[in-house]
C-alpha positions in Angstrom: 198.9 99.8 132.6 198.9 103.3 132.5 195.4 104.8 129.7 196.5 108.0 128.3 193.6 110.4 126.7 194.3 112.4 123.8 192.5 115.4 123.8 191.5 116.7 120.4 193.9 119.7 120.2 196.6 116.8 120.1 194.7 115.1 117.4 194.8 117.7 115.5 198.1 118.7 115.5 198.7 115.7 113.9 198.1 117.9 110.7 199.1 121.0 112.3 202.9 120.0 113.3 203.1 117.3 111.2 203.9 115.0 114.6 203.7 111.4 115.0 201.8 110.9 118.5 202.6 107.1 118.6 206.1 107.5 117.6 206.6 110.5 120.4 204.6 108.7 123.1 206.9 105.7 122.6 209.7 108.2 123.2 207.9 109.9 126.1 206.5 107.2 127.7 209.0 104.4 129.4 206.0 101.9 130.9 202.9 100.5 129.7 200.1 102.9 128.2 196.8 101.9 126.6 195.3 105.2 124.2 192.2 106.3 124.8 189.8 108.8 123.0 186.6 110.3 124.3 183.2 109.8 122.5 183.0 113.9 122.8 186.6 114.3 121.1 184.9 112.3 118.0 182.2 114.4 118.2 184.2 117.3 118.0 186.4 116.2 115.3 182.8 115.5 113.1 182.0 118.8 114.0 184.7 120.2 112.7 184.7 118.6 109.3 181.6 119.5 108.8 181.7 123.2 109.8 185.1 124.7 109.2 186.6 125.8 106.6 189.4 123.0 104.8 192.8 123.3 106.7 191.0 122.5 109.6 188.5 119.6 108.1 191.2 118.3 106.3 193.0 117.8 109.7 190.0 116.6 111.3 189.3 113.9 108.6 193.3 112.7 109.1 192.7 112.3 113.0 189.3 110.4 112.2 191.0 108.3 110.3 194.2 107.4 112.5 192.2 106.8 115.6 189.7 104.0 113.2 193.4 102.6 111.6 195.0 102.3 114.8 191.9 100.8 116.5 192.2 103.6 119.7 189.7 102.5 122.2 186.8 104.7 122.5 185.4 105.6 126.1 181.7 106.5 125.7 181.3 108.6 128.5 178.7 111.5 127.8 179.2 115.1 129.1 181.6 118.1 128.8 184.9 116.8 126.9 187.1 119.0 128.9 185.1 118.3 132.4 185.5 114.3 131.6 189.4 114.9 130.8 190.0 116.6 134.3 187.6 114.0 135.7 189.8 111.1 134.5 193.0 113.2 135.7 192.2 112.9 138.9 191.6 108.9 138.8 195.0 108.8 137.7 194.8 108.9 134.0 197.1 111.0 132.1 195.9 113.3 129.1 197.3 114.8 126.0 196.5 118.7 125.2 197.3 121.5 124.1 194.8 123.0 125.9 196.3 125.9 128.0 193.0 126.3 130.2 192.9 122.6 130.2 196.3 122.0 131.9 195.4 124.0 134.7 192.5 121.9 135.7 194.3 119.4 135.0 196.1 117.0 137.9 199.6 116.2 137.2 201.3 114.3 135.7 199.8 115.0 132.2 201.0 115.3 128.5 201.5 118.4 126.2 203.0 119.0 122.8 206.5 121.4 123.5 208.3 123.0 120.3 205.7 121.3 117.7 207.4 118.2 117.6 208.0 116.1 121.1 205.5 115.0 123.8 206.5 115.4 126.9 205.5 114.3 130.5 204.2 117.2 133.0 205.3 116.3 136.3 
């Protein structure tokens, strides 16, 4: 079983492009995946809400609350968000971003958003 990280860029477009990440990584993906979310994404995401200005809390407080309604494991791991992603891309894990400086690090195959509205699977 494959663990896919979202990054949280992708949580955040949730709001942004109005997407459905389950839906379009049951689309995407055609074998088994786990999701996973970083202890630093959640930090992030708190970060947000509490510093930015509304679009972006609001979108913030949406992704907060998907990853606690749709149980996503959390992986506790402390350190750099982006350095942990690339870290886990190497073991084999695949990761969901937006993140343009992030895909470059990044070993492939990995996930990105295309057109606002499909994942699909960087090979």
């Amino acid at each position: 079983m494959k663990r896919i990280i979202i990054d949280t860029n992708a949580w955040m477009a949730i709001a942004d492009f109005k997407i459905d990440l389950f839906h379009e990584l049951e689309e995407c993906c055609d074998f088994s995946y786990k999701i996973y979310v970083l202890q630093g994404t959640i930090d992030e995401l708190r970060r947000i809400i509490s510093e930015q200005r509304a679009r972006y809390r609001q979108a913030a407080l949406l992704a907060i609350g998907i990853i606690e309604v749709k149980n996503v494991q959390l992986l506790s791991e402390l350190g750099n968000v982006d350095d942990l992603l690339v870290q886990h891309s190497k073991k084999g894990d695949l990761v969901l971003t937006q993140d343009a400086a992030l895909k470059k690090r990044l070993k492939r195959p990995y996930l990105t958003i295309r057109q606002k509205k499909k994942i699909i699977l960087v090979s």
